[in-house]
C-alpha positions in Angstrom: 0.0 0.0 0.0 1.3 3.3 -1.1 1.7 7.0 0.4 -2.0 8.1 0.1 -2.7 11.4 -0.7 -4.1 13.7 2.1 -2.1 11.4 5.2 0.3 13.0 7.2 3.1 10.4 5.9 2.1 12.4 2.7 2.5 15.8 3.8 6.4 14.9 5.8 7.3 13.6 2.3 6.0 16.2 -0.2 7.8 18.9 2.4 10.7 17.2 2.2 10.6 17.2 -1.4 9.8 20.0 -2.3 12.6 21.8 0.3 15.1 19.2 -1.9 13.6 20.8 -5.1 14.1 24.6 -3.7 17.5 23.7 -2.9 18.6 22.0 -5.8 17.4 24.2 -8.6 18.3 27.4 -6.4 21.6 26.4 -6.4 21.6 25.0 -10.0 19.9 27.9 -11.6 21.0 30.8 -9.3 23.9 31.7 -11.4 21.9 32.5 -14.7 21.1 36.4 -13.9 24.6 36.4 -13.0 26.0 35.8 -16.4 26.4 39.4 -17.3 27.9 40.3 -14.6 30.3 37.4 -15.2 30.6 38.1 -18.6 32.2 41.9 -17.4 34.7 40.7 -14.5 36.5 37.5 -16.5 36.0 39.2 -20.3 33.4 36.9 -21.4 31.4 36.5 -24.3 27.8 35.5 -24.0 28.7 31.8 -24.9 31.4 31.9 -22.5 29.4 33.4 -19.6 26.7 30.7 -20.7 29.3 28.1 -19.7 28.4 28.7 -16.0 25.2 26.9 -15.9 26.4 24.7 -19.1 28.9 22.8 -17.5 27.0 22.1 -14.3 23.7 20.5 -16.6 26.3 18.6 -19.0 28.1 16.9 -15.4 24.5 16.8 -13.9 23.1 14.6 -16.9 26.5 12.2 -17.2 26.2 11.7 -12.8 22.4 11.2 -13.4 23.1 7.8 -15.1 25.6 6.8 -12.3 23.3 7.9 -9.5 21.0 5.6 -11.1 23.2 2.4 -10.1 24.5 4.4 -6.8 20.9 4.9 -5.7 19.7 1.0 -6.1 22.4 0.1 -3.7 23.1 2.6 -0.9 19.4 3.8 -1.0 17.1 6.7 -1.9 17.1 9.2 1.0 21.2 8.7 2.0 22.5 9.7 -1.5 19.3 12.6 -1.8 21.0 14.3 1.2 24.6 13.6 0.3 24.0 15.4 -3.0 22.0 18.6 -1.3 25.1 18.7 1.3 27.9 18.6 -1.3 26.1 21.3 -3.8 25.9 23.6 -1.0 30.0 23.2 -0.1 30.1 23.6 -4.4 28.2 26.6 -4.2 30.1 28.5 -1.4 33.6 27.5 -3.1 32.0 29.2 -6.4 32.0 32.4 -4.0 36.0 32.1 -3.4 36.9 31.6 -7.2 39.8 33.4 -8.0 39.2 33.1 -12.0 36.8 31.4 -14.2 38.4 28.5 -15.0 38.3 27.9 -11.0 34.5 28.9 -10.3 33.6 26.4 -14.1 35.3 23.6 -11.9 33.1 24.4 -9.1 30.3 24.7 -10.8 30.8 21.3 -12.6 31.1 19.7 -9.3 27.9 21.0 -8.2 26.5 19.9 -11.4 27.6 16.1 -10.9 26.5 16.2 -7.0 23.3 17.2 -7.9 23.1 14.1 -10.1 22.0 11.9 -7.3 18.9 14.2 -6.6 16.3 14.9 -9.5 15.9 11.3 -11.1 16.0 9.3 -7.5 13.4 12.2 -6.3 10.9 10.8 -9.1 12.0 7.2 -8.3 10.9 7.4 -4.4 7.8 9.0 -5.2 6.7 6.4 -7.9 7.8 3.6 -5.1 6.5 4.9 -2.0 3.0 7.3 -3.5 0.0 5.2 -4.7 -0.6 5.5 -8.1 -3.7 7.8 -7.9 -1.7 10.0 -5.6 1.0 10.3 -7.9 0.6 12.8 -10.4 -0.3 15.0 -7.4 2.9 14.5 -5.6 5.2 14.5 -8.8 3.5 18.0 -9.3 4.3 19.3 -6.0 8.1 18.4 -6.4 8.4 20.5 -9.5 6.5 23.0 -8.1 9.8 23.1 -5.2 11.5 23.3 -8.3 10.3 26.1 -9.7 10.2 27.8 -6.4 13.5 27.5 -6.0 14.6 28.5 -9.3 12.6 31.6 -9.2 14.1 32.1 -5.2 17.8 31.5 -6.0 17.3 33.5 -9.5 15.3 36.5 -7.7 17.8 36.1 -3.9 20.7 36.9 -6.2 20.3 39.7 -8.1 19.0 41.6 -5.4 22.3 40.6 -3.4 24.5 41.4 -6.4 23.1 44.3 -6.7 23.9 45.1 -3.3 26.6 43.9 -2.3 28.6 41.6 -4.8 27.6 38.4 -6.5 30.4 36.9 -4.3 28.4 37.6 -1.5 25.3 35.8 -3.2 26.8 32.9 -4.1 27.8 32.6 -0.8 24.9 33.2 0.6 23.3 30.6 -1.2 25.5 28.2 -0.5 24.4 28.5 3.2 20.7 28.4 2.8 21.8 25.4 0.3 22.8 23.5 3.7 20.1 24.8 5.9 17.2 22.8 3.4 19.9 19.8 4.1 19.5 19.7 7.1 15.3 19.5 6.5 15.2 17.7 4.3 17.2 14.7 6.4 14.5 15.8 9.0 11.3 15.2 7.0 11.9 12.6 4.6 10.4 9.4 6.0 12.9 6.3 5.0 11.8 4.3 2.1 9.6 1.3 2.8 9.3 -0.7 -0.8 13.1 0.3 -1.6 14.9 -3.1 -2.3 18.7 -2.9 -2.6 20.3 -4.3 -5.9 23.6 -5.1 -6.7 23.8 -4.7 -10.3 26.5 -3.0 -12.2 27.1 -2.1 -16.0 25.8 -4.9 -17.4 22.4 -4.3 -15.7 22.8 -0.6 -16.9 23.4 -1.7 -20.4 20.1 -4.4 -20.2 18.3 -1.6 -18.5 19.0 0.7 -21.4 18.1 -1.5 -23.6 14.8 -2.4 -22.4 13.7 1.5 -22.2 14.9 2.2 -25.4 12.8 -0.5 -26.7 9.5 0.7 -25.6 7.5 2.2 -27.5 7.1 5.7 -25.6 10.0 6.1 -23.5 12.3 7.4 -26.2 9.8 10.0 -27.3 9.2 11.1 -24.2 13.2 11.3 -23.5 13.4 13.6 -26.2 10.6 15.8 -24.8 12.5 16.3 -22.0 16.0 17.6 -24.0 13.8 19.9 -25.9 11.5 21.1 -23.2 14.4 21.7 -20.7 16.6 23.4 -23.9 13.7 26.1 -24.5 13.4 26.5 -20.6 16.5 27.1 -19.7 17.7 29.3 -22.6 15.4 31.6 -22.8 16.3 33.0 -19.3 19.3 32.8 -20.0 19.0 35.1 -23.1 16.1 37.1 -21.9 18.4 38.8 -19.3 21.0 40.0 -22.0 18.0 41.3 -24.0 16.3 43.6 -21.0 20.0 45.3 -20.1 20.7 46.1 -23.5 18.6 49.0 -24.9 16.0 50.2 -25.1 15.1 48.8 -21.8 17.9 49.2 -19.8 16.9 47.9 -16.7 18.8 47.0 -13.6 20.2 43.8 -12.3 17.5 43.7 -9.7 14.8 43.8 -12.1 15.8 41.6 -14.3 16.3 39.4 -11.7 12.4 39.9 -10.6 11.0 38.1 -13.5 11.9 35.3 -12.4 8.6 35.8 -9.8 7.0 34.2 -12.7 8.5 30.8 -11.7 5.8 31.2 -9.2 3.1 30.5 -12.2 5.2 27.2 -12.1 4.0 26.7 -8.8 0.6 26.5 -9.6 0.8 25.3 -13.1 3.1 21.6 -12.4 0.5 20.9 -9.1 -2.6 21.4 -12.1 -1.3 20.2 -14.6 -0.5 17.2 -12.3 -4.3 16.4 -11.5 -5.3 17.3 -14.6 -3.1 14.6 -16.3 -4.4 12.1 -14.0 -8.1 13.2 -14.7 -8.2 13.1 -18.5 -4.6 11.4 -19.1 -1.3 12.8 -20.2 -1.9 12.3 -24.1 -5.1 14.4 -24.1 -3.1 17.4 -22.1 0.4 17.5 -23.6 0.1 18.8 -27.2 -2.4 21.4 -25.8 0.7 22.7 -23.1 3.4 22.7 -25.9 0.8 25.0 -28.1 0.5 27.6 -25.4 4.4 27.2 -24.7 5.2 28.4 -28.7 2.5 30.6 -29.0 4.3 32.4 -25.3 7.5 32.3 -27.1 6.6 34.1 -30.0 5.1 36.9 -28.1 8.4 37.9 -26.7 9.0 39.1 -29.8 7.3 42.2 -29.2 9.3 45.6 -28.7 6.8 46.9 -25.8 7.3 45.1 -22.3 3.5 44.4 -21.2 3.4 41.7 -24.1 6.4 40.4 -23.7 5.6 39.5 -20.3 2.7 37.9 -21.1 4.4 35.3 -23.6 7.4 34.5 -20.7 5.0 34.2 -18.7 2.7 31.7 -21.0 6.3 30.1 -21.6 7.0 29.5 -18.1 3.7 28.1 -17.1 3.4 25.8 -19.8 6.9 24.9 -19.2 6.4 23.5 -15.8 2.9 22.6 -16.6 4.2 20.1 -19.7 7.1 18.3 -17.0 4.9 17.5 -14.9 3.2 15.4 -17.1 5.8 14.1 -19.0 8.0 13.0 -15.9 5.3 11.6 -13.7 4.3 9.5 -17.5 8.2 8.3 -17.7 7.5 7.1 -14.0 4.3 5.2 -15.1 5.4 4.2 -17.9 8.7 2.2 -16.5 7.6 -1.1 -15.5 10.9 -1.9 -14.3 14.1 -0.1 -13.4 12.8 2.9 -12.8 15.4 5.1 -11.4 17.3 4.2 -14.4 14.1 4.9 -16.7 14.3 8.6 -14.3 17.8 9.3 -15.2 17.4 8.5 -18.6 14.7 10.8 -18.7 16.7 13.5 -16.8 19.9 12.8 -18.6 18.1 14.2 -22.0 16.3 17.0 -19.9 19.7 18.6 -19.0 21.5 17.5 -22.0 18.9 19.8 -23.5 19.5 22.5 -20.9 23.5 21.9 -21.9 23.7 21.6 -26.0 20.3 24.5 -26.7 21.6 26.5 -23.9 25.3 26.6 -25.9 24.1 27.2 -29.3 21.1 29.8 -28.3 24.4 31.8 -26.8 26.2 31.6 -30.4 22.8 32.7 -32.1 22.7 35.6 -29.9 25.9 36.6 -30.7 24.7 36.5 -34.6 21.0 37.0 -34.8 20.0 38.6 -31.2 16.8 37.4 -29.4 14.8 36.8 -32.8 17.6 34.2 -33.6 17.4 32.8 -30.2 13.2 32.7 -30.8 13.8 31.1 -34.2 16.0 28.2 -32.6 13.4 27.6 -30.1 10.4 28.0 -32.1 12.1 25.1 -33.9 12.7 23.2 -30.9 9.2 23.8 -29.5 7.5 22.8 -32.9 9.7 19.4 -32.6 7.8 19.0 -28.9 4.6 19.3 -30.4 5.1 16.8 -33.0 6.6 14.1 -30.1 3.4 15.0 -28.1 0.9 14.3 -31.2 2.4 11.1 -31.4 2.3 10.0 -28.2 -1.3 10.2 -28.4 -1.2 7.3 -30.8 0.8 5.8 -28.1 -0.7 2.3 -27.2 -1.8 2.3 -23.0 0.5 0.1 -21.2 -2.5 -2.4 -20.6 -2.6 -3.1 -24.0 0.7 -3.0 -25.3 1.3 -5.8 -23.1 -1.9 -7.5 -24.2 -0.5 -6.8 -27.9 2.9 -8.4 -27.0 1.1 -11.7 -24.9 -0.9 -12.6 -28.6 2.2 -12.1 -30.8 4.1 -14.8 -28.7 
C-alpha cells in the first residue's frame, strides 16, 4: 500500500521534497542572472558566460546515469541528502573563485552532486505514492523546483546588486545547507526500496529495455527539448532587458523570475489534470501555449512580452509535470534508471540549446534565439501528437502476450 494522498506520511514527504527541489534548482539555476555580470569581471562572451550553468547541466546529466546504479544500492534518501550537502559546499567555493576557469570547476562539481537528486526524487515518489496520488505529488516536487529557481534567480540579483555576487553565491551556499538539514529531517525512510547489486551490465540491459518501448524514447526527447527552450530563454532574456531600449537593472531583471511562481501553480494542475483526463489528451495542448508564449516575446513593448514569458513559463512546468510523472508510469521496471534517462536528456537539453542559443545571440540577437526555439518547441509538439497514438500500457502488453 502506497503513500495516500491527504495522510500525514504524505505531507512529511512532499515537504521534504519539495525543500530538496528549492535547494537543488536554487543552487543549479541561481547563477543565470549572473551571467552578465560574469561576462564583465572575466571578459566573457555570452557563450562563455553561458558556460556557468552549461557545464553544471552537462556533469548533472553524465552523474544522473551513475546515480542511477548508486541509488539501487546505498538507497534513496542517504544519497538525496549527500547530493543537497555537497552542492551547498560547491556553491560556497564558487564564492572564493579566484578566476573562471576555478568557479567552471566548481560549478561542474555542483552539477555532478546534484546528479543523485532529480531522477531518485521521481523514483521514491513512484515507489512509495500510490498510483492515484501520484501525479499529485510529482506535481508538487516540481513546483519546489520552480520555487527554487525563481528564489535562487530573484535572492541573487538583489544581493549582487547590493553587495557583490560573491556575497550571493555565498549566501546561497548556506541556505543550500540549511534545506539539508530538513530535508534529512522530513523525509520518511523508504519502505518498498529493495537494494540491488547490479552493475554495468544491468545498466546496459536496463537501457536497452527502455529504449525499446515504444514511448520512452519519445518522451526522452521531450524532456531535452523542453528543458533546452526553458533554460535558454532565461538565459538570453536577461541580455536582451540590459541592452537598450530597456535598460533595466540587475535587480529587475532578476524579478521576472517571480514568474516561476506560475510554475507553482501550473506543475501541481497540470499534475491532476493529467491524472483526470490522461497525459496524451493534455500534452500537445501545453506545448501549443508554450510556442505561441514564445513568439510573443518578440514584441518591442514590455506588457506583451511578459505575457508570452510568462505563457512560456507556465506551460513549461505545466508540460514536465506530465511528461516526468508519465516516464514514472510508464517504466515497468528499473525505474530510477528509466528517471535518469529521462533527466539525462532534460539537462543535455538544458547543456547543447543552452550553448548554441548563446552563439545565435551573438549573430541574430533574441529573434535568432526565438527562431532556434520555435524550432525546438514545434519538434515538442510533434513528439506529443504522437504520443497520443501511443498504445496504453494495458494493451501493449496485451499486444505483445498474442504475438508470442
Amino acid at each position: 500500500m502506497g503513500i495516500a494522498a491527504g495522510t500525514p506520511v504524505f505531507k512529511r514527504t512532499n515537504r521534504a521534497l519539495f525543500f530538496s527541489g528549492f535547494s537543488c534548482f536554487a543552487l543549479l539555476y541561481g547563477v543565470q542572472p549572473l551571467m552578465p555580470l560574469l561576462g564583465r569581471e572575466f571578459s566573457l562572451t555570452a557563450a562563455q558566460s553561458s558556460l556557468a550553468l552549461s557545464v553544471s547541466t552537462a556533469a548533472l546529466a553524465v552523474s544522473l546515469l551513475l546515480s542511477s546504479i548508486l541509488s539501487d544500492r546505498v538507497g534513496r534518501k542517504p544519497l538525496m541528502g549527500a547530493a543537497l550537502t555537497v552542492a551547498a559546499v560547491m556553491t560556497v567555493l564558487c564564492a572564493l573563485a579566484q578566476n573562471y576557469g576555478q568557479f567552471l570547476v566548481s560549478r561542474a562539481l555542483l552539477g555532478f552532486a546534484l546528479g543523485g537528486m532529480p531522477a531518485v526524487a521521481m523514483t521514491y515518489l513512484s515507489e512509495e505514492v500510490e498510483p492515484g496520488s501520484l501525479g499529485l505529488s510529482m506535481g508538487l516536487l516540481i513546483s519546489g523546483n520552480a520555487f527554487g529557481g525563481m528564489a535562487g534567480r530573484v535572492l541573487v540579483s538583489v544581493m549582487s546588486d547590493h553587495f557583490s555576487w560573491r556575497v550571493a553565491m555565498g549566501a546561497m551556499g548556506v541556505a543550500g545547507l540549511l534545506a539539508a538539514a530538513e530535508f534529512y529531517r522530513s523525509l520518511p525512510r523508504s519502505q518498498n526500496f529493495r537494494p540491488g547489486h547490479g552493475g554495468l551490465g544491468e545498466l546496459a540491459g536496463g537501457l536497452r529495455r527502455h529504449f525499446a518501448d515504444d514511448g520512452l524514447p519519445w518522451l526522452f526527447g521531450a524532456g531535452f527539448l523542453l528543458m533546452g527552450c526553458m533554460v535558454s530563454a532565461y538565459n538570453f532574456i536577461g541580455f536582451r532587458l540590459l541592452d537598450a531600449p530597456f535598460g533595466m537593472s540587475q535587480s529587475l531583471v532578476g524579478a521576472i523570475s517571480f514568474l516561476y511562481l506560475l510554475g507553482i501553480f501550473s506543475s501541481v494542475w497540470a499534475g491532476r489534470l493529467a491524472d483526470k483526463l490522461g497525459r496524451r489528451r493534455v500534452l500537445w495542448g501545453l506545448l501549443s501555449v508554450m510556442l505561441t508564449g514564445l513568439l510573443l516575446t518578440l514584441s518591442g513593448k514590455l506588457v506583451p512580452m511578459f505575457i508570452g514569458l510568462a505563457m512560456f513559463t507556465f506551460c513549461f512546468f505545466a508540460s514536465h509535470s506530465v511528461v516526468s510523472s508519465w516516464v514514472g508510469r510508464r517504466a515497468q521496471t528499473q525505474q530510477a534508471l528509466a528517471s535518469a534517462l529521462y533527466l539525462f536528456f532534460y539537462y543535455l537539453g538544458a547543456s547543447v540549446i543552452g550553448w548554441l542559443s548563446g552563439v545565435v545571440w551573438g549573430v541574430a540577437g533574441w529573434a535568432g534565439v526565438v527562431a532556434l526555439l520555435g524550432c525546438a518547441l514545434a519538434g515538442g509538439l510533434l513528439i506529443a501528437l504522437r504520443l497520443r497514438t501511443l498504445a496504453p500500457l494495458a494493451s501493449a502488453e496485451t499486444a505483445r502476450l498474442a504475438a508470442a
